[in-house]
C-alpha positions as CSV (number, residue, x, y, z in Angstrom):
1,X,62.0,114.5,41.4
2,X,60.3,112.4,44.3
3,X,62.9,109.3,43.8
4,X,65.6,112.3,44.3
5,X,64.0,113.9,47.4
6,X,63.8,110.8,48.6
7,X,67.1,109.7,48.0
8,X,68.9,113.1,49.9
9,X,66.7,112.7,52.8
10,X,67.8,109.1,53.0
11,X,71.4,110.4,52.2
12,X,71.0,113.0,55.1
13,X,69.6,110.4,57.6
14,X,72.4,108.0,57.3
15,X,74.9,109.9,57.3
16,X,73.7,112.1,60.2
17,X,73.7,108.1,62.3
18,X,76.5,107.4,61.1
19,X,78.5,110.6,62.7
20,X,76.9,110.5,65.8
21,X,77.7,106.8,66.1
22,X,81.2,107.8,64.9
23,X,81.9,111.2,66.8
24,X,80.1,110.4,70.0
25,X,78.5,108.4,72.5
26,X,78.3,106.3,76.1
27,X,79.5,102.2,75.4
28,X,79.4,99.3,77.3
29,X,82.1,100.1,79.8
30,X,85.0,97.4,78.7
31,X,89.0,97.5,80.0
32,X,91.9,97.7,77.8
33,X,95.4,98.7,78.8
34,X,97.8,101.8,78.0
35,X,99.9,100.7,75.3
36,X,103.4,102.8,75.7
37,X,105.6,104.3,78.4
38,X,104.5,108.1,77.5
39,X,100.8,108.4,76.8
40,X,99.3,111.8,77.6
41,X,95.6,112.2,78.9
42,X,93.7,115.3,78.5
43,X,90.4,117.0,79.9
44,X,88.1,116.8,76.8
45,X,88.3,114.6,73.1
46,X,91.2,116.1,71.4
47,X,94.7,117.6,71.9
48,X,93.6,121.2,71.7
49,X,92.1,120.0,75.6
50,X,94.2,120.7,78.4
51,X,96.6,117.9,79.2
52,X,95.7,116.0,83.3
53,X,98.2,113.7,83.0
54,X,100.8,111.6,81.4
55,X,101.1,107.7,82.0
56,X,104.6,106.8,82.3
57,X,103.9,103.0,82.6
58,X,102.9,100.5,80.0
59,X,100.5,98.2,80.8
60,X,98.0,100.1,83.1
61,X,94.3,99.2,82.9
62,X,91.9,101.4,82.4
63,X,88.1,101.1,81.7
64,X,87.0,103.0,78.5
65,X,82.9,104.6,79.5
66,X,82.3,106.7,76.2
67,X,83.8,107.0,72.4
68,X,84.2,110.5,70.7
69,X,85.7,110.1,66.9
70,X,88.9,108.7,67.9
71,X,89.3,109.9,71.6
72,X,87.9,107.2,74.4
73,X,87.1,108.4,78.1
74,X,89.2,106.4,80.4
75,X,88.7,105.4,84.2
76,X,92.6,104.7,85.7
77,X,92.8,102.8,88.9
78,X,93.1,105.9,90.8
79,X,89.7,106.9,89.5
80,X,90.7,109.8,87.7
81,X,88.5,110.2,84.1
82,X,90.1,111.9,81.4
83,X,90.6,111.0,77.5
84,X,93.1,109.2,75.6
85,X,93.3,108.8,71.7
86,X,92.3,105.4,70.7
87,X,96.3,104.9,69.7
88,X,97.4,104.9,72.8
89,X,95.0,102.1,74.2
90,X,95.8,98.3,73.7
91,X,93.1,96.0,73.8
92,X,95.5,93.2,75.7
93,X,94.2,92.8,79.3
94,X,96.4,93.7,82.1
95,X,95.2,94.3,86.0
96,X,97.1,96.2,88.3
97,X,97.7,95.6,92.6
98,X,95.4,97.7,94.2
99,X,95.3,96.5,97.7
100,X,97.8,98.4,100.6
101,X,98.4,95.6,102.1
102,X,100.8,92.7,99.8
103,X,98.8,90.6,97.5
104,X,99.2,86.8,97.6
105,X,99.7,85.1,94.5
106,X,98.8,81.4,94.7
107,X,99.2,77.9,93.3
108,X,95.9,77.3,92.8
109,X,92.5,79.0,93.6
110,X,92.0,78.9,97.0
111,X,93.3,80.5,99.9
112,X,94.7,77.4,101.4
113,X,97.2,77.0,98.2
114,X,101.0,77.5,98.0
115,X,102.0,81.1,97.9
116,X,104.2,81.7,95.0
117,X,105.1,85.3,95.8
118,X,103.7,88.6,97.7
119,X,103.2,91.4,95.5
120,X,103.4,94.6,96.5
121,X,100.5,98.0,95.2
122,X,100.7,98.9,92.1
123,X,102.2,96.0,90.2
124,X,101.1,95.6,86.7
125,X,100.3,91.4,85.2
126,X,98.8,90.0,82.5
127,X,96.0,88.7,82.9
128,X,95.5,84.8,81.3
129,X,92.3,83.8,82.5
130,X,89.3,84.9,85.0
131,X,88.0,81.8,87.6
132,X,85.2,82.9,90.0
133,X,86.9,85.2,92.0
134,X,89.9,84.3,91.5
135,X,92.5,85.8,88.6
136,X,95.3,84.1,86.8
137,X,98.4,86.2,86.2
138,X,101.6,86.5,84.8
139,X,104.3,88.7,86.0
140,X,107.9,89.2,85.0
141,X,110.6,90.0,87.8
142,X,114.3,90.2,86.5
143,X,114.4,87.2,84.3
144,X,111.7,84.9,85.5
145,X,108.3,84.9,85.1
146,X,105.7,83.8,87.5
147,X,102.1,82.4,86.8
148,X,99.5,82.4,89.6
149,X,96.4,83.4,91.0
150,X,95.0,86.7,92.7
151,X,92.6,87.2,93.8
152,X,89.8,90.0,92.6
153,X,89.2,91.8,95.4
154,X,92.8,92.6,95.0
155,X,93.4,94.0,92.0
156,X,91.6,96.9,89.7
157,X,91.2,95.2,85.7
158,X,88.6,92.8,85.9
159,X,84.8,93.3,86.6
160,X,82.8,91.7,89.7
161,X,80.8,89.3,87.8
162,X,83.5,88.3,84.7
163,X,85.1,84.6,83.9
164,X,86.6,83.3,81.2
């Protein structure tokens, strides 16, 4: 009878971890991106929640702060906070123009380089690598593609202290 007891309490234990690691909780805040042209955001963890919002544009970071079940809370570059189904978040990096004024995107990292192009708010890259405080992008226009650096203070997708 003891091993039994034993056995259900240990049962109960795990399993009670295991939800709230599962249904809820406050992560490491990390960036991913929206992953289609319609995604709808809502006010609490689940579609019975009042939609906020519906992102219209592929591509836009966000920063997920907490997991419920298969909801994440999102940050957008606007600093609104609402949730989004896990679906409808891409782990690809993107960062998005954030400045009012045109962003420079250079040669090289430094502010003496060759500018490639000026890029207006609200322009959406890939981001290929993180240098200091500098940012390597990719952007497509038309049918070209342009590679360059940005740099941080600039954009919204990449946090302070991060290279790679």
């Amino acid at each position: 009878m003891k091993s039994k007891a034993f056995t259900f309490i240990y049962f109960l234990i795990f399993q009670t971890t295991a939800f709230a690691e599962i249904k809820s909780g406050l992560c490491s805040p990390y960036y991913a991106s929206i992953k289609s042209n319609k995604v709808n955001a809502h006010v609490g963890p689940g579609i019975n929640y009042k939609i906020t919002c519906e992102y219209i544009m592929k591509g836009v970071p966000v920063i997920i702060t907490a997991k419920y079940d298969h909801w994440r809370r999102i940050r957008d570059p606007d600093g609104m906070v609402c949730w989004v189904h896990k679906s409808m978040l891409s782990p690809k990096r993107f960062v998005i123009t954030i400045s009012e004024n045109l962003s420079n995107l250079r040669e090289n990292t430094n502010d003496s380089s060759k500018i490639i192009a000026k890029i207006k708010k609200n322009v959406v890259m890939r981001l290929i690598s993180v240098r200091g405080n500098w940012c390597k992008v990719e952007i497509d226009y038309g049918n070209k593609t342009y590679n360059g650096w940005v740099k941080k203070d600039s954009i919204f997708g990449v946090f302070n202290n991060e290279i790679w």
